[in-house]
N, C-alpha and C positions, 0 to 999 in steps of 0.2 A: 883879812877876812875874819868875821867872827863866827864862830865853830861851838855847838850846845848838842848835848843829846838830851831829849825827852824822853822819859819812860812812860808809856800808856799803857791802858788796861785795853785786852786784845779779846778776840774770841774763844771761847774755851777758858775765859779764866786765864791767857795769856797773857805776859808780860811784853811789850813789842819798845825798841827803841827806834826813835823815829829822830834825825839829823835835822837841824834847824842852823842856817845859814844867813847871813847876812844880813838882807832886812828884813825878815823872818826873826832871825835873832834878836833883833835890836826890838822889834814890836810887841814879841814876848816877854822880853825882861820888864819892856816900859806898863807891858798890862800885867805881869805880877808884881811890881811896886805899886800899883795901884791903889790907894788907899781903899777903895769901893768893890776890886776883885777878890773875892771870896778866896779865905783863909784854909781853907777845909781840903784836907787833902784828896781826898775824894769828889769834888766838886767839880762837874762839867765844864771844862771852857767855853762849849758853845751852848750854854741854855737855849730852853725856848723863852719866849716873852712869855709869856704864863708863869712859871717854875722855875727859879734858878738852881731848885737841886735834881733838874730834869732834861738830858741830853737831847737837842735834835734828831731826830731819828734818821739813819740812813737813807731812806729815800727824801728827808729834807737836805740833806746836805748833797747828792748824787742830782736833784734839780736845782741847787743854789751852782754847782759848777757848771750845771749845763746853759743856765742863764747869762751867765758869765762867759761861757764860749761863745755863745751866740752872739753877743751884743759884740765881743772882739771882733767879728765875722772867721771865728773856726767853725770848720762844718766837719770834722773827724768826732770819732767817736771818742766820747770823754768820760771818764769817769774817775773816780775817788782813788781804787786801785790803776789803772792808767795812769793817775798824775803819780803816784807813789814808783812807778817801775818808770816812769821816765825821769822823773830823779835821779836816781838809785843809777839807771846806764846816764844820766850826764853827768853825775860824782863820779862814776868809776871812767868815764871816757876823758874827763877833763884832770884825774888825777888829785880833785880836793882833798881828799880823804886817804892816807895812805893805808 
């Protein structure tokens, strides 16, 4: 298994580390080798089209997972924070993470 933390800029000026696993891991490393992925440490990973030094805003990425559940056919309720705390109890229930 391949195993990475990220550090992100949180709310408040917070610092949040977020685990990245597998082929998660593997997709991140391949797009910051990137020749084309922006050098800048401060730079958004998910730009809009418009702006690359300009983050999707929360309710664009809270309707890009919900499209995404839908088309899966989940009809539970989904969101951003939801996929992060079902993570978080399937690292701790399956033991990845000691």
């Amino acid at each position: 298994m391949n195993l990475g933390l990220l550090r992100v800029g949180g709310k408040g000026q917070k610092e949040r580390a977020l685990f990245v696993v597998d082929k998660l891991y593997s997709n991140l490393v391949r797009y910051l080798q990137h020749p084309e992925t922006s050098k800048q440490k401060h730079a958004p990973m998910f730009a809009t089209h418009n702006n690359s030094n300009k983050a999707i805003s929360t309710d664009r990425a809270r309707y890009m997972i919900k499209e995404v559940a839908a088309e899966a056919g989940i009809e539970l309720y989904i969101t951003p924070h939801v996929l992060r705390h079902s993570f978080a109890t399937d690292v701790h229930a399956n033991d990845i993470i000691d």
